[in-house]
C-alpha positions as CSV (number, residue, x, y, z in Angstrom):
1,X,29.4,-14.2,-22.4
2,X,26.3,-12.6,-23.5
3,X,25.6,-10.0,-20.9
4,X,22.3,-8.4,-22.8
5,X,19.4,-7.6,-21.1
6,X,16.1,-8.9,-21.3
7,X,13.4,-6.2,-21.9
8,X,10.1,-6.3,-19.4
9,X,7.6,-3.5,-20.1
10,X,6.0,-2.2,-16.5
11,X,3.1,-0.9,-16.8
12,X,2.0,1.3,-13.8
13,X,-0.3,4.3,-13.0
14,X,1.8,5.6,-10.5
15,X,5.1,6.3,-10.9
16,X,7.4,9.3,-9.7
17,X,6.4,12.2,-9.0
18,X,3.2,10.3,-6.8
19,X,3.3,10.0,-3.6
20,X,2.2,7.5,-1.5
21,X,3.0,3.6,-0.5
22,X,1.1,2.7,-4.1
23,X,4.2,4.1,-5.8
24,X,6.7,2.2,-4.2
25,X,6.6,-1.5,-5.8
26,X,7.1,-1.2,-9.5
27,X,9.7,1.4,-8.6
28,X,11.4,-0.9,-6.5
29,X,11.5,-3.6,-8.9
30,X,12.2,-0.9,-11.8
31,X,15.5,0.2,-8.9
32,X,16.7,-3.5,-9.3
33,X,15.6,-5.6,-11.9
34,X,18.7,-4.7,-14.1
35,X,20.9,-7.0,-10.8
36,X,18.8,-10.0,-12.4
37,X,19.1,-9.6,-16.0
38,X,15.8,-7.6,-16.7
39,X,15.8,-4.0,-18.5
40,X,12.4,-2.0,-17.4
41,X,10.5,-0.1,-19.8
42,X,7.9,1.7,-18.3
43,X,4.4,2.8,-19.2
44,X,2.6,5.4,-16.7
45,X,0.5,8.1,-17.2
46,X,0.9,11.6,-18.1
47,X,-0.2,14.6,-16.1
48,X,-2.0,11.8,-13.8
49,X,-3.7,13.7,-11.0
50,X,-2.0,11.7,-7.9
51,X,-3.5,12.5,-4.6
52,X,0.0,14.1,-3.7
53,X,3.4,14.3,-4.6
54,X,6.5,13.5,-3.3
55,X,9.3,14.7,-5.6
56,X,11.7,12.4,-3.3
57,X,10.9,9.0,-5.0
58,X,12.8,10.4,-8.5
59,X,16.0,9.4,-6.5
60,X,15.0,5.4,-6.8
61,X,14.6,5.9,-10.7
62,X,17.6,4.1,-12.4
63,X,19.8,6.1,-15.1
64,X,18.8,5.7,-18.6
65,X,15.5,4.1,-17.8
66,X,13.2,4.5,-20.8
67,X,9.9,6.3,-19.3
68,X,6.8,6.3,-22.0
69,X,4.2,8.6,-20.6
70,X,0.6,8.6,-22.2
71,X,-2.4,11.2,-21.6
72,X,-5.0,10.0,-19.6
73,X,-8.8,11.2,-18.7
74,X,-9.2,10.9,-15.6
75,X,-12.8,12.1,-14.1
76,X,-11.3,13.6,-10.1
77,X,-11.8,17.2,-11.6
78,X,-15.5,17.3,-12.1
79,X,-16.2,15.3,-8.8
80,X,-14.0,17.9,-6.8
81,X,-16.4,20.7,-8.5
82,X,-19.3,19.0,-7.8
83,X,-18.9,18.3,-4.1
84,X,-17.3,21.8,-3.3
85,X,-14.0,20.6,-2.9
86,X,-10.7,22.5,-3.9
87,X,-9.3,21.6,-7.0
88,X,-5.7,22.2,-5.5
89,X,-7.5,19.6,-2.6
90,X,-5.8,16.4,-2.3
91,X,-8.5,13.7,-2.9
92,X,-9.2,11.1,-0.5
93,X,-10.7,7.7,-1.7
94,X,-14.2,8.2,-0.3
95,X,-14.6,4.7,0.2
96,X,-11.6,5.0,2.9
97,X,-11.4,8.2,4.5
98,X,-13.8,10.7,4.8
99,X,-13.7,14.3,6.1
100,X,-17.0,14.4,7.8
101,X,-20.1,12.7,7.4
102,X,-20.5,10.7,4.1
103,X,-22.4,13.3,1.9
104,X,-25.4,12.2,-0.9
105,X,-22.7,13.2,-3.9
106,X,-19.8,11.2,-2.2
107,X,-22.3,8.2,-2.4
108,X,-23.6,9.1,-5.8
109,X,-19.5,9.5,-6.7
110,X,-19.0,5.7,-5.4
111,X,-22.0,4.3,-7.4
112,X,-21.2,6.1,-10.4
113,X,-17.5,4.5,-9.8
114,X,-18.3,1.2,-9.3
115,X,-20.9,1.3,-12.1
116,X,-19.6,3.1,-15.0
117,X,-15.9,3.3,-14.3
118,X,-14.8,-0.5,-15.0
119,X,-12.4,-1.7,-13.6
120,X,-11.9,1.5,-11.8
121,X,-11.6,5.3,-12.2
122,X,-8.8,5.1,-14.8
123,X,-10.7,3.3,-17.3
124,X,-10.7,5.8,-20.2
125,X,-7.1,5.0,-20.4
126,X,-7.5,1.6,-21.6
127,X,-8.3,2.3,-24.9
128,X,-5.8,5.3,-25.7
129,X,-3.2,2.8,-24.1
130,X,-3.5,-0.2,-26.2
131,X,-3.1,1.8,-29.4
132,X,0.0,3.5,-28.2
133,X,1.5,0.2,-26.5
134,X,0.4,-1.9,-30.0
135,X,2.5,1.3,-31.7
136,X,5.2,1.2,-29.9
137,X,6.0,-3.2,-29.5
138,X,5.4,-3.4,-33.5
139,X,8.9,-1.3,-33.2
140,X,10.7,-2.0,-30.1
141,X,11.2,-6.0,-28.7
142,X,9.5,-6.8,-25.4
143,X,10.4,-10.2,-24.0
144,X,7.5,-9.9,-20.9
145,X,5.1,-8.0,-19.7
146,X,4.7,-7.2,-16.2
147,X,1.8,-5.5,-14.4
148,X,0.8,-3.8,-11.3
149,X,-3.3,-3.2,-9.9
150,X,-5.1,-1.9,-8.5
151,X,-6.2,0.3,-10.0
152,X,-7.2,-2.8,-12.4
153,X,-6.7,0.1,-15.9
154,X,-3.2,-1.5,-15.6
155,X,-4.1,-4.8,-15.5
156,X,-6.4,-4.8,-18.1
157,X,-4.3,-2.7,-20.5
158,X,-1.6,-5.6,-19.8
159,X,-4.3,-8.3,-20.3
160,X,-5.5,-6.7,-23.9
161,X,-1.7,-6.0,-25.2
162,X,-0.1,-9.7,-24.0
163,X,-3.3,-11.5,-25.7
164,X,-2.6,-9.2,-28.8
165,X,1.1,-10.0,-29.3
166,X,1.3,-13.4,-27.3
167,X,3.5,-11.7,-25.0
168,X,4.6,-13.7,-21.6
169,X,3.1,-11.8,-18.9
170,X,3.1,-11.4,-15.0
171,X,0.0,-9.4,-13.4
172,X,0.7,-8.5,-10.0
173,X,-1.5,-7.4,-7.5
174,X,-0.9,-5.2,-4.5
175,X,-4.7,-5.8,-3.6
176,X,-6.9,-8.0,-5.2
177,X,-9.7,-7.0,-7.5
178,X,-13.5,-8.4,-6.7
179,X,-11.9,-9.7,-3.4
180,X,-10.7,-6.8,-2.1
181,X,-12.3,-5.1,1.0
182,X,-14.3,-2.3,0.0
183,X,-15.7,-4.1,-3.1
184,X,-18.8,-5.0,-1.4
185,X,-19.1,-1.0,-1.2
186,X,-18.9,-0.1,-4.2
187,X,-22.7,-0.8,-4.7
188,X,-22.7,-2.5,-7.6
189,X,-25.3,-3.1,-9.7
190,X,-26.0,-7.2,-11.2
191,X,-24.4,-6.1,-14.6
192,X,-21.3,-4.3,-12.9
193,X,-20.5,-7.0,-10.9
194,X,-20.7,-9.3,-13.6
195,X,-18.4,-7.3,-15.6
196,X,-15.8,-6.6,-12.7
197,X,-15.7,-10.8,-12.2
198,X,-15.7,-11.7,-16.6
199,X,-12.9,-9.5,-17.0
200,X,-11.1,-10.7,-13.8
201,X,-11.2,-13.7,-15.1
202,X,-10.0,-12.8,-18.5
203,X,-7.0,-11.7,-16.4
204,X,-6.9,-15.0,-15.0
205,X,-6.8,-16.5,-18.2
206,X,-4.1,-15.0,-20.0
207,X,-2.0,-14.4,-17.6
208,X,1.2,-17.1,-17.6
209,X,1.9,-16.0,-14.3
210,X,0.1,-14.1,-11.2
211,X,1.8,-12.3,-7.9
212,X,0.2,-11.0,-5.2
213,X,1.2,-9.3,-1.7
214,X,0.5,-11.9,0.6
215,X,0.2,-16.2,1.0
216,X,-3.1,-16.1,2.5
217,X,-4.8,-13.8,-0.9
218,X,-2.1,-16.1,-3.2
219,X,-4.5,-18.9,-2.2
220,X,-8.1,-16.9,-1.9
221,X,-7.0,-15.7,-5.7
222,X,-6.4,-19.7,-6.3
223,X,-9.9,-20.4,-4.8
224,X,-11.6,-18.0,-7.6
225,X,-10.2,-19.4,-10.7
226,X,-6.4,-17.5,-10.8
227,X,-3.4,-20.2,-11.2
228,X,0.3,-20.2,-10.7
229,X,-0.1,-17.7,-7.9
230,X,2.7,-16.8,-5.5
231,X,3.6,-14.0,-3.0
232,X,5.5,-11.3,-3.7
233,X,6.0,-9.2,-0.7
234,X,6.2,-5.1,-0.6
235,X,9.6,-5.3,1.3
236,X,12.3,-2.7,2.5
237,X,14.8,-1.1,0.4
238,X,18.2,-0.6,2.6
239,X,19.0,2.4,0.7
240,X,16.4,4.5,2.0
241,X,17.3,4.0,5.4
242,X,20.9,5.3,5.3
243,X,20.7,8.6,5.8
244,X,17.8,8.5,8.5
245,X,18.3,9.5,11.8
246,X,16.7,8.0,14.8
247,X,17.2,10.8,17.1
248,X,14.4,11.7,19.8
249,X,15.2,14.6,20.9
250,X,12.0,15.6,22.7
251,X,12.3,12.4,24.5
252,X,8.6,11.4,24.2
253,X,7.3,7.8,24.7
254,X,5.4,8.1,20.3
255,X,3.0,5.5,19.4
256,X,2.6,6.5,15.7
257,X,1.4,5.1,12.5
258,X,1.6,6.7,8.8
259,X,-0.5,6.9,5.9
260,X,-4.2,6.3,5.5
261,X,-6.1,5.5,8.7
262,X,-9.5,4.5,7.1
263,X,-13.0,4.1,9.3
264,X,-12.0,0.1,8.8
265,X,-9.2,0.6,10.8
266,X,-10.4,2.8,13.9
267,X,-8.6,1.5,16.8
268,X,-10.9,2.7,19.1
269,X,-9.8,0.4,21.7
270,X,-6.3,1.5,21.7
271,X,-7.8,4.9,22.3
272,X,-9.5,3.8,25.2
273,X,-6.4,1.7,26.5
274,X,-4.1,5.0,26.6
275,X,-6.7,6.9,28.2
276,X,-7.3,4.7,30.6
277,X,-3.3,4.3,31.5
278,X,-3.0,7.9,32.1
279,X,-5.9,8.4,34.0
280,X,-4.9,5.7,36.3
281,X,-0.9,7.8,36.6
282,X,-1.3,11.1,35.4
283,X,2.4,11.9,35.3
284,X,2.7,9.7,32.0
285,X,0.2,12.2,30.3
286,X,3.5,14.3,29.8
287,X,5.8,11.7,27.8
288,X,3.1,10.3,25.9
289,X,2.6,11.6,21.9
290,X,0.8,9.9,19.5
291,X,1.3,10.8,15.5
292,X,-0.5,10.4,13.1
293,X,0.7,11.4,9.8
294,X,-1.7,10.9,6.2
295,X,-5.3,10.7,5.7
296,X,-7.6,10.3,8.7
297,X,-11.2,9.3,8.7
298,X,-13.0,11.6,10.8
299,X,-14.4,8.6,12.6
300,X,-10.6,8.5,13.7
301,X,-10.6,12.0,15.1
302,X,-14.1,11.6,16.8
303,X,-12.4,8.5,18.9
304,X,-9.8,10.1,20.0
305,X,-11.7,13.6,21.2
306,X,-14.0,11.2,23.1
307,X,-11.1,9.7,25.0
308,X,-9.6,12.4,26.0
309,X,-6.8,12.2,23.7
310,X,-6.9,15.9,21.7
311,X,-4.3,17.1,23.8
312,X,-1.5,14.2,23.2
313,X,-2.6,13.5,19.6
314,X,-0.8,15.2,16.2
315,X,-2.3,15.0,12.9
316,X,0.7,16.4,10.6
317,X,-1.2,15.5,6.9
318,X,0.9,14.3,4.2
319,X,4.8,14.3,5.0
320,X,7.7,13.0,2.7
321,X,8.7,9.8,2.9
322,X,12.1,10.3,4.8
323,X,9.9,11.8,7.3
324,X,7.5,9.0,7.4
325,X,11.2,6.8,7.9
326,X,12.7,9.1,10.5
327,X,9.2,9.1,12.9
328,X,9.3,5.2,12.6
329,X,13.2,5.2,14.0
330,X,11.7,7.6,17.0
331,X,8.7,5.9,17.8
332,X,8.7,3.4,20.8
333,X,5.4,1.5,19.5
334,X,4.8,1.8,15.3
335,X,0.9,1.1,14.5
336,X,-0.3,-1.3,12.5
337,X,-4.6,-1.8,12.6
338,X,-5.6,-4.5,9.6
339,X,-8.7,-3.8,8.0
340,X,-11.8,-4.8,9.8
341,X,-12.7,-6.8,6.8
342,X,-13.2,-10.6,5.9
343,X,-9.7,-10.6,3.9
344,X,-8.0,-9.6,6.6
345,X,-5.9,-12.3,7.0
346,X,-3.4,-12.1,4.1
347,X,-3.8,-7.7,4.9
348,X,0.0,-7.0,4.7
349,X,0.3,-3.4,4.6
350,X,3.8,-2.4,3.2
351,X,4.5,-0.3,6.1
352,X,5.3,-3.4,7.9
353,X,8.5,-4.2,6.3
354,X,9.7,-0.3,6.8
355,X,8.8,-0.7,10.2
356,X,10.5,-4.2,10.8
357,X,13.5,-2.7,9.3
358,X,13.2,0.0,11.9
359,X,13.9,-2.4,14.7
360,X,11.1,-0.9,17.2
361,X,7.8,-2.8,18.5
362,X,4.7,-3.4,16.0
363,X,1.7,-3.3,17.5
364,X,-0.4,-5.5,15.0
365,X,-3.8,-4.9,15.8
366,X,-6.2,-7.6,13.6
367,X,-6.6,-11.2,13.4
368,X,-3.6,-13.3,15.1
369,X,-3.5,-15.8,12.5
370,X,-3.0,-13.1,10.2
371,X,-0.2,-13.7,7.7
372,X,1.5,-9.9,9.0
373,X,0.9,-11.1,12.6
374,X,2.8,-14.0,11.5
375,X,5.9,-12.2,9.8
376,X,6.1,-9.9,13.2
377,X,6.2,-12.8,15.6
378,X,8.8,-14.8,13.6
379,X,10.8,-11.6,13.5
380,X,10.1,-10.7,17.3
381,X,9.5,-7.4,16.7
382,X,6.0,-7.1,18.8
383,X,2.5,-8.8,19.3
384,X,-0.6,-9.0,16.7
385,X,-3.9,-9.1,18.8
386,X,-7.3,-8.3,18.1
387,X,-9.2,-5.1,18.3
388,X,-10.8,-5.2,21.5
389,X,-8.6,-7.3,23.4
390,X,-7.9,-4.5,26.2
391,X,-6.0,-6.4,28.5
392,X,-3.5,-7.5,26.3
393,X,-3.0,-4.2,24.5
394,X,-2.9,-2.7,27.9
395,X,-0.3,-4.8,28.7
396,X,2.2,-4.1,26.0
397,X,2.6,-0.7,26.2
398,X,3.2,-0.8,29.7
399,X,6.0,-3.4,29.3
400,X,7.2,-0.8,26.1
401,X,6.7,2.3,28.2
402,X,8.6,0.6,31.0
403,X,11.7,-0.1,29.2
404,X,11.4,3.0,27.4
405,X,12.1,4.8,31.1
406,X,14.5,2.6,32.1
407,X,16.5,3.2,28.8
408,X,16.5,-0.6,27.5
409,X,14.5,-0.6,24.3
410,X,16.6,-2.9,22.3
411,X,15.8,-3.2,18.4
412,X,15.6,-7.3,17.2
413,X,18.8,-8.5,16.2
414,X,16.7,-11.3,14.1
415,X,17.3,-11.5,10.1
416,X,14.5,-9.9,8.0
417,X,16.8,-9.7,4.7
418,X,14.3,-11.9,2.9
419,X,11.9,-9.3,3.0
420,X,14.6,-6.9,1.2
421,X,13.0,-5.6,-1.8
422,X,16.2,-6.5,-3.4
423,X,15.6,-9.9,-2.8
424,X,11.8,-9.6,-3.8
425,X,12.5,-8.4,-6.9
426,X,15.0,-11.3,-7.3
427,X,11.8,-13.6,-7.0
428,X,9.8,-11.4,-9.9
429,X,12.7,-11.7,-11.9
430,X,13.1,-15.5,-11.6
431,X,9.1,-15.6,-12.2
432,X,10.1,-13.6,-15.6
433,X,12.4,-15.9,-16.3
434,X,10.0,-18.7,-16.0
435,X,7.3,-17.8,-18.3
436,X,9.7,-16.8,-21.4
């Protein structure tokens, strides 16, 4: 029996030690790929500057993984200098969150970035990239290539290398590239945009096979030119939730939501909703706790001071991801606002699967036909409903609150192991196996 792997070269910006939910799918399928007959060989930066670190994501790398690290230019450092900012500072994307008030050299940042910086801010690693890749395959076998954007660098380093060698390869996206949300503010000039959509399409070309994190954006990415496009969703990985603990011990009623909580995604409605519920019974003022952990747009933190809110409201930054896992287990109602943004349908943050696997209610807050508000209805894990719809968000967190004091908040018993990302990466693998 011939039990030798096959060799898939992942190439991936972030990688261990980043932070972040971007991290957390090529590790995953680095983590399991072996189960299906696939050796990874990485390629990530070196010395990237990641917007922060969490040294706890070396625990998913598997032993005797082969890890090649290049130098890469990346341009974070001047901008920081230029608009004041610490260089220690963790960097927000502009385009998402913002401090304060958008400045003239934040602007200026995101013109320059959209512009000049093709496909993104990582460009300058293209070059350096292929040469070292091209180095390194004329001495080492690769069977298939497999790719991960944004940001795009990878995607077009895969595209160049796969074209050169005739290698099979799969480009996954966790977003997509000229239909993703904030393209429309990158302010792109006639040439730039022309350039972000000929080498999309390039992409499109070469690739022999094309994942992406959602059904809805598999067939938007169809409509545009891509083919053999399926979904490959972010999923859960069991492992990380054996050691977390779901005790409350402060016994408040937390509505929470973690990571980046952008000014497309300020649920100023929800805001209202809560104030409004303890003004009308004051005595609920003391159980209630909302947390919000990662970057906040200060469009965020304005919303909640005018409700009323400053008092019942925690912004604890960046935490560690077992953190992040252990406030989900605790929290009665887990957050999840879409982007207010035409592809909001196939919007599938990867937080949802963490939080179906916690058991506890989603509130979903975007369109209903939404291919996340579809995932949390077949799973009965909560309700997706649209911004503004007052009433009906009203009317959930009472009905949470209520079993919450009467002790009978039961987690779903319904199966969600196909969103495993065991079982994800099963699919990737029998994709690989495909276009050999």
């Amino acid at each position: 029996m011939n039990n030798v792997l096959k060799k898939v070269l992942i190439i991936s910006y972030y990688w261990p030690p980043s932070g972040g939910i971007g991290v957390h799918r090529c590790l995953k399928f680095a983590k399991y790929l072996r189960n299906f007959g696939w050796e990874p060989i990485i390629y990530t930066a070196k010395k990237a500057q990641y917007p922060y670190i969490d040294e706890s994501n070396f625990v998913d790398i598997p032993d005797n993984l082969e890890v090649l690290r290049h130098r890469i230019f990346e341009p974070f450092k001047v901008f920081k200098i230029l608009s004041g900012r610490k260089l220690s500072e963790p960097l927000s994307n502009p385009v998402h969150v913002r401090e304060k008030k958008q400045s003239l050299i934040d602007k200026f940042s995101i013109w320059i970035r959209g512009n000049f910086f093709i496909p993104d801010a990582r460009a300058f690693w293209i070059r350096p990239s292929v040469r070292y890749l091209s180095k390194y395959i004329r001495n080492n076998k690769i069977d298939a290539i497999l790719s991960d954007g944004p940001p795009h660098t990878n995607t077009y380093i895969a595209y160049k290398i796969s074209k050169k060698f005739n290698i099979p390869w799969l480009a996954d996206f966790q977003d997509p590239w000229t239909q993703v949300d904030y393209y429309k503010d990158l302010m792109l000039m006639n040439f730039a945009d022309k350039k972000h959509k000929r080498m999309e399409q390039e992409v499109f070309k070469q690739a022999s096979k094309i994942t992406v994190a959602s059904p809805d954006w598999a067939r938007e990415l169809e409509k545009i030119g891509a083919g053999n496009v399926s979904e490959i969703y972010w999923g859960y990985d069991e492992d990380d939730f054996k050691k977390v603990s779901d005790a409350n011990s402060d016994g408040k009623f937390i509505i929470s939501h973690s990571g980046l909580l952008g000014m497309d995604r300020n649920p100023e409605t929800l805001f209202e909703t809560i104030a409004e519920i303890i003004q009308e019974d004051s005595s609920i003022k003391d159980k209630f706790r909302i947390i919000f952990p990662g970057m906040i747009d200060y469009s965020v933190k304005l919303s909640v001071e005018k409700c009323g809110l400053n008092a019942i409201i925690e912004y604890p930054g960046n935490i560690k991801r077992r953190e992040v896992l252990e406030l989900n287990a605790r929290s009665a109602i887990l957050l999840l606002p879409l982007n207010k943004a035409e592809n909001a349908k196939g919007r599938i943050p990867g937080k949802l699967f963490e939080y179906l696997r916690s058991g506890n209610q989603i509130l979903c807050l975007g369109p209903r036909n939404s291919d996340a508000g579809s995932i949390i209805l077949n799973s009965k894990r909560g309700i997706c409903c649209e911004y503004e719809e007052k009433i009906i968000i009203k009317e959930f967190i009472l009905k949470v609150y209520n079993n919450f004091l009467n002790n009978t908040l039961t987690n779903s018993d319904s199966d969600i192991s196909e969103y495993s990302v065991e079982n994800q990466t099963g699919k990737i693998a029998s994709f690989l196996n495909e276009i050999i």
